[in-house]
Structure formats: C-alpha cells, structure tokens
C-alpha positions in Angstrom: 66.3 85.2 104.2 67.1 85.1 107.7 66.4 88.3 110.2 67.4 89.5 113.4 66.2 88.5 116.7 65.3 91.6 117.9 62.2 91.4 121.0 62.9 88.0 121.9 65.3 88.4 124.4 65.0 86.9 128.0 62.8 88.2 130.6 64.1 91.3 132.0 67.0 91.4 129.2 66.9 95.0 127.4 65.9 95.4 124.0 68.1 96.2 121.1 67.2 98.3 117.8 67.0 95.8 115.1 69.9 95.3 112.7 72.1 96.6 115.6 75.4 94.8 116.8 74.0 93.2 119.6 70.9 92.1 118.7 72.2 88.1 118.6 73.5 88.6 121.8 69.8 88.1 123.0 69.0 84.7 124.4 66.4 83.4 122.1 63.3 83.3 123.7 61.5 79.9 125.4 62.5 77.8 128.2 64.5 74.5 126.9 64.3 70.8 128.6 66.1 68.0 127.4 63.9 65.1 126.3 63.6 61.8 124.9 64.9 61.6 121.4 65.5 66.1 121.4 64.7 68.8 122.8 61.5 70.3 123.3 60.3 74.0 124.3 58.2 74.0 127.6 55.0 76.1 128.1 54.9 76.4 124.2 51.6 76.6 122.7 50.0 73.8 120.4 52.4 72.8 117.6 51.8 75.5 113.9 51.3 74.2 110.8 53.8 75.7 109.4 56.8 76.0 106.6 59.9 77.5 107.0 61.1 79.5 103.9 63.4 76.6 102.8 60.1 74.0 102.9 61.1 72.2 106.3 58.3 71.9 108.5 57.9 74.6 111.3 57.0 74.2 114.4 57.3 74.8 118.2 57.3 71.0 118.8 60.1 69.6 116.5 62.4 66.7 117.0 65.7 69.1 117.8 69.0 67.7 119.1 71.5 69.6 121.4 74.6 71.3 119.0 77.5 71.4 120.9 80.6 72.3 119.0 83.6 72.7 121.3 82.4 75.0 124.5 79.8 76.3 122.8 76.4 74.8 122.7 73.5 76.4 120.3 70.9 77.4 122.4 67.5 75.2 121.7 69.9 73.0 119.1 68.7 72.3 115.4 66.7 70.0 113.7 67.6 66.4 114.5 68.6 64.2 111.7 70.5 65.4 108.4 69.8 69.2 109.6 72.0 68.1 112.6 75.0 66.1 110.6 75.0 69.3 108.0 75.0 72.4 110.3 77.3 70.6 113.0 79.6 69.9 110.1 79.6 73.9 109.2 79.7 74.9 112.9 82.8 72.4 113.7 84.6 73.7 110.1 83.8 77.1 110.7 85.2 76.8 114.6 89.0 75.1 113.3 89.0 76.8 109.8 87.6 80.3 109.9 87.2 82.0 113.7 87.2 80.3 117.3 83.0 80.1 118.2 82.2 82.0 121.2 79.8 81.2 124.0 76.4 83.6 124.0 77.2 84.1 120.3 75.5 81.4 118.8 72.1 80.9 117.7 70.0 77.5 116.4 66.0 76.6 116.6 63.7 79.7 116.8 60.3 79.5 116.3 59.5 83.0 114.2 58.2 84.8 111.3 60.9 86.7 109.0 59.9 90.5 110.3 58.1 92.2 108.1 57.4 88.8 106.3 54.6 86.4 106.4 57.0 83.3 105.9 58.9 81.9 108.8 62.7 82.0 109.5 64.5 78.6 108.7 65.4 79.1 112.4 61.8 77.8 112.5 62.3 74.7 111.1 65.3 74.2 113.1 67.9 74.3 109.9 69.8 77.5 110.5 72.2 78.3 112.7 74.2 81.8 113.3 77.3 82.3 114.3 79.8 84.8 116.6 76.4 86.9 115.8 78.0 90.6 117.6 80.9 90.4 115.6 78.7 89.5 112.2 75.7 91.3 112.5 72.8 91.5 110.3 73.3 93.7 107.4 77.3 94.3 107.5 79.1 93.6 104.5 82.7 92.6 104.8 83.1 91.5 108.6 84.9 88.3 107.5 88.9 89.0 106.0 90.2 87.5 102.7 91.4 84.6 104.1 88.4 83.7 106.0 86.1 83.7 103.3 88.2 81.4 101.3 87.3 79.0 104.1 83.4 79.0 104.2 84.1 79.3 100.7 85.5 75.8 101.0 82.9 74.5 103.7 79.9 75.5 101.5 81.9 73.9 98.4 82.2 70.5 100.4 78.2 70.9 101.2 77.4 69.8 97.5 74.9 73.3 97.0 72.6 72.2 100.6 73.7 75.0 102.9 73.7 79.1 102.1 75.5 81.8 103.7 74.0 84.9 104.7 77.1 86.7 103.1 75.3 85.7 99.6 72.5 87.2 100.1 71.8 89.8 97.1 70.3 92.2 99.2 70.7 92.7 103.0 73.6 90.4 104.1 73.8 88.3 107.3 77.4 86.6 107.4 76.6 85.1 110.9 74.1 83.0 109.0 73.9 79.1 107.3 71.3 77.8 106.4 69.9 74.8 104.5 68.4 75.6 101.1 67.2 72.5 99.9 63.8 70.8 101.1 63.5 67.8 103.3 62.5 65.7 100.0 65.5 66.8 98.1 67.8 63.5 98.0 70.9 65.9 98.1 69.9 66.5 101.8 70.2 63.1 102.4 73.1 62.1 100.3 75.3 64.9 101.4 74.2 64.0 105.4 75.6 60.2 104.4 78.8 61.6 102.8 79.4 63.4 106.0 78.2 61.0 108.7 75.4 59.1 107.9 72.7 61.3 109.1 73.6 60.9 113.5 73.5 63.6 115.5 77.1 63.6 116.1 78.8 65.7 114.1 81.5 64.4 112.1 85.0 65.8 113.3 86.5 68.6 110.9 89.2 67.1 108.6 92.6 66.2 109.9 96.0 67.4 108.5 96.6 66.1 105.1 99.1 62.9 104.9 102.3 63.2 102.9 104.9 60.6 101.1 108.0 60.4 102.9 111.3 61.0 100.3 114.5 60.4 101.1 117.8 59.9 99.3 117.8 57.3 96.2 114.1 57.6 95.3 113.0 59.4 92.4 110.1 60.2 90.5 107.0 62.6 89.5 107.1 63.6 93.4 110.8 64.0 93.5 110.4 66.1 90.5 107.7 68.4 92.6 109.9 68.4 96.0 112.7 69.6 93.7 110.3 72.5 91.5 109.5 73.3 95.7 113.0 73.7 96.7 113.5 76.4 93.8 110.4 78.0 94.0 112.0 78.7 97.8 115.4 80.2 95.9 117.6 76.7 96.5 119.9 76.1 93.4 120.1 72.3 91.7 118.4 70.5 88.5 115.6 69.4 88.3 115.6 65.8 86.9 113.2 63.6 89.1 116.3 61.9 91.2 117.0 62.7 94.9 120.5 62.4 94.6 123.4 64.1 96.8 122.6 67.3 95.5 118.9 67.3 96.1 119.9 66.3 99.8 122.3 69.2 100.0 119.2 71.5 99.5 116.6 69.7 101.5 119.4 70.1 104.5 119.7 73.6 104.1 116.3 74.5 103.4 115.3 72.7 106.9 117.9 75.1 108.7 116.5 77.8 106.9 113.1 77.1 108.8 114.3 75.8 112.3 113.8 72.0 111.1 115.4 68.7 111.8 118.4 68.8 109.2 117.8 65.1 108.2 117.9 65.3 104.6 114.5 63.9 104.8 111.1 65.2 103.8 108.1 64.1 105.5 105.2 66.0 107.4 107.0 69.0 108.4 109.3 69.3 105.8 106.6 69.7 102.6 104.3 71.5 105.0 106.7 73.9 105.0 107.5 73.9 101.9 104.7 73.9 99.6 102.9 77.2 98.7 99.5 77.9 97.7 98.6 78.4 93.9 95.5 79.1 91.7 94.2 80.4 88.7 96.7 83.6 87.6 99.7 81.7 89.4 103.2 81.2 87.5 106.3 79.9 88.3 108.1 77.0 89.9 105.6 75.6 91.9 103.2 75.5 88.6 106.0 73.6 87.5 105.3 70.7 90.0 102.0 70.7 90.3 101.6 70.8 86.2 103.8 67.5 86.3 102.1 65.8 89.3 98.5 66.5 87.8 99.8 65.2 84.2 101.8 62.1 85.1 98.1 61.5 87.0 96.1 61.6 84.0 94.9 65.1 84.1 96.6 66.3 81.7 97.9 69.8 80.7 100.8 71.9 79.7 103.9 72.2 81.7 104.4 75.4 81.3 104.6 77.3 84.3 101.4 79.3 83.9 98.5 78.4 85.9 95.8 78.9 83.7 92.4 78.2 82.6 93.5 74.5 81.6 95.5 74.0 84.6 92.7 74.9 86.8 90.1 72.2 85.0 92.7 69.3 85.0 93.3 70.3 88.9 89.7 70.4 89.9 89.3 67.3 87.8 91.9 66.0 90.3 90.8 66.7 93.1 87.1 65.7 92.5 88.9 62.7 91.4 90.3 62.2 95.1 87.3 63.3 97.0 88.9 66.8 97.8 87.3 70.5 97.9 87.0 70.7 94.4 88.0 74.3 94.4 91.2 74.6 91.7 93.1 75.6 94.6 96.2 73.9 95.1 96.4 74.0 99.1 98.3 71.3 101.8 95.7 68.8 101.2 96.0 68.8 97.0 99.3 69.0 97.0 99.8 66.1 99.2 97.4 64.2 97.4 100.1 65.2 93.7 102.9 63.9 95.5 101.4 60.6 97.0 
C-alpha cells in the first residue's frame, strides 16, 4: 500500500504533516537527467537490492521513461516498458474520462520505504503513479463523485486485474493512487501491455467516440426497431415495427428540433448520441426494450421484457466481451452503438 511523501520535498521546500492535503504537492526528492534509453537519478548512491511490495525490482538505477500525459509530465517518469504502456494508459483515461491532470500534482518513480514499513513503495519500482494528489489525499474517502468512479471503475475493468486503485484499499485509502499488482513474471503484465500498445513507451491514445450506423428513411431492421424504442423512451408517439417509414421520420424530425439539431430526418452521430440513454442492472422501460432486441437478434439471448435484470445483464456483458468492449453490463454510447451496428 502506497504512503505519503512526507520529508522528501525539495531543498528549502517546507515540510508538511503526513496524511495532510498537501503533502503530494512536494517535489519528490533527487535531481533527474535524461539519458540514453530513460531516465536516471544523479548523485544517487549505488543501486539497492531491492523489491517493491508488488515484486518489481527496486532501485535508484532503473530503466524509467519520461510520462507526459497532456501538459503534465510525472516527475522522475515510471518504469519503462509494460509499466509505461499500463500507467500511461490510466493517466491519459483518467485525464479525458474522470478529471483534467494538473501540473505539480502528479507523482511517478520514488525510491522509498512504505513509512512505518520495512517493504518499499511500488513508487520504488517505478509502477505507481499518483494523481491531482492535493485534491486526493492520502487517507480521504469519497474525494472522487458518483460519476467519476464509474470511470476508473471502467479504466481498471479494461486493465484485465494488473493495476489497483488506492480507493480499494481496505484500510487507509489513497484515491490519488494506481498501481500495478501483478509481478514482472506474470504473463498478464505482458499480455495486457500488447492489448494496449505493444509494450512502447508511448502511451496509447484514450479511446475515440464510438461509431454509429447511419438510418434514414426506407431501411428497417433490429436497429430501426432500437432507434424507434429510443424515440419513445424520449416521449415521441409512433409503433414500433422495425420500419423507418414516414411516421418514424416525423418523430426523428421533431425530436432533432427538440435538441437544437439538423431537422434532416436522419440519424447519424449526433442524432443517437443524443438520443440514447444509459441503462444497467435495475433499469426498465423503453430503452430495455431496444437493447433486449438488439442483444437477442445478436445471439445473446434474453427476454424482451422491459426489465433489465440479472439475465439481461449476462447476455449484455457477454456482448460486449464479445466486441472487445468494457465488459461492465453497462449499456453506455459505446455498447449501444456497437447493438445498433
């Protein structure tokens, strides 16, 4: 479990009581040069012989590779390799998904003990990184809303069980925190480092927008069928019969006044962004509908019954494993677009 960094602030920088706000805000300790193939610390002693808590190798002479995520660089970087693919992934997600990074407020490599501990920090070993550490300080509960936690819920989901947040942590929690949990001999380091970007240094880009199907007038289908179960889940009146007739075009017209769109009659990017809503486990009504038809006429089976229950939720994570999505049982942009494709 990962501490603060209380008393190893820069020269001259004043100290702060550990577990307070502001301890991250220190600049880690160590002077930093660039060098050939990572970064190395100068004036640092002879390399430890050392393990950091998660099994990587510690050291103060480690192959580590600059982190730059947007303006904000982590000071000293991480570990170069797979530590660098995974924690870039989490810090470029974590930037677009959950809260803008923020310069000074970032941590990576940090060659230290756990405090009180005799085992080092998996800043140590280079495979940790914190993050916006003032506003997420070490031992607050609950500094993250609802809706960002639903993200790194969906970051960690996509990491295949490699990374940790401190927010997990059954004791003292540290929600600035990631960290690998899995050993540099554990093939799901290396397999999850492929799947995200072959193991470089540069971090793979955060997901784009998902793509939708464009429907127009005259086509008609499973996906007609879900546009229409859309349209009345957003109170427009017309059957629902899998055929984008006149009728259906009436209602895709008025629904894009309704929200300031181009009144085409057509449904494309903007149009089903707009119009699909969110549902899980515990949902009901006419976008259950939809989705229950999209996932069925799929292959995943279940009942079309308007009740997202336990059986809706395995044949939609079924689905989305199936497409190489977050395989959460959330039905967000990027699952529905992937039912109506």
């Amino acid at each position: 479990m990962c501490n603060d960094h209380a008393g190893i602030g820069t020269p001259g920088a004043a100290s702060a009581a550990p577990g307070s706000p502001v301890n991250r805000r220190l600049v880690l300790g160590g002077a930093v040069a660039a060098a050939v193939g990572g970064l190395s610390l100068l004036g640092a002693g002879p390399a430890a012989a050392a393990t950091s808590q998660n099994g990587w190798p510690a050291s103060t002479s480690l192959p580590l590779s600059i982190l730059t995520v947007g303006a904000v660089t982590f000071p000293q970087g991480v570990r170069s390799g797979a530590p660098h693919t995974i924690l870039g992934y989490v810090a470029r997600r974590f930037n677009s998904e959950v809260e803008a990074l923020r310069k000074g407020e970032c941590w990576g490599y940090n060659f230290r003990k756990i405090s009180g501990s005799t085992s080092y920090s998996n800043h140590a070993s280079g495979t940790a990184i914190d993050v916006n550490a003032p506003e997420h300080f070490l031992g607050a509960s609950g500094t993250f809303s609802a809706a960002q936690v639903r993200a790194i819920r969906s970051i960690l989901s996509a990491c295949d069980g490699v990374v940790r947040w401190g927010g997990d942590y059954s004791n003292r929690k540290d929600e600035m925190h990631f960290e690998l949990v899995r050993g540099p001999g554990d093939p799901a380091v290396a397999a999850l480092a492929r799947k995200l970007g072959g193991g470089s240094s540069t971090p793979p880009p955060a997901p784009s927008g998902p793509t939708w199907r464009v429907v127009r007038r005259g086509k008609q289908g499973y996906y007609v069928t879900a546009l229409q179960r859309l349209l009345r889940q957003h109170g427009r009146p017309l059957t629902v019969d899998g055929v984008f007739g006149s009728g259906t075009e009436a209602q895709v017209v008025a629904f894009q006044k309704s929200r300031g769109l181009a009144a085409d009659g057509v449904v494309g990017v903007k149009t089903w962004t707009a119009l699909q809503v969110t549902r899980r486990d515990g949902g009901k009504g006419q976008a259950v509908f939809g989705l229950q038809h999209c996932a069925s006429v799929k292959g995943f089976r279940t009942a079309q019954d308007g009740l997202f229950g336990p059986k809706t939720k395995t044949a939609i994570v079924s689905f989305q494993r199936s497409r190489g999505l977050v395989a959460d049982g959330v039905v967000g942009p990027r699952t529905w677009a992937a039912l109506v494709a």
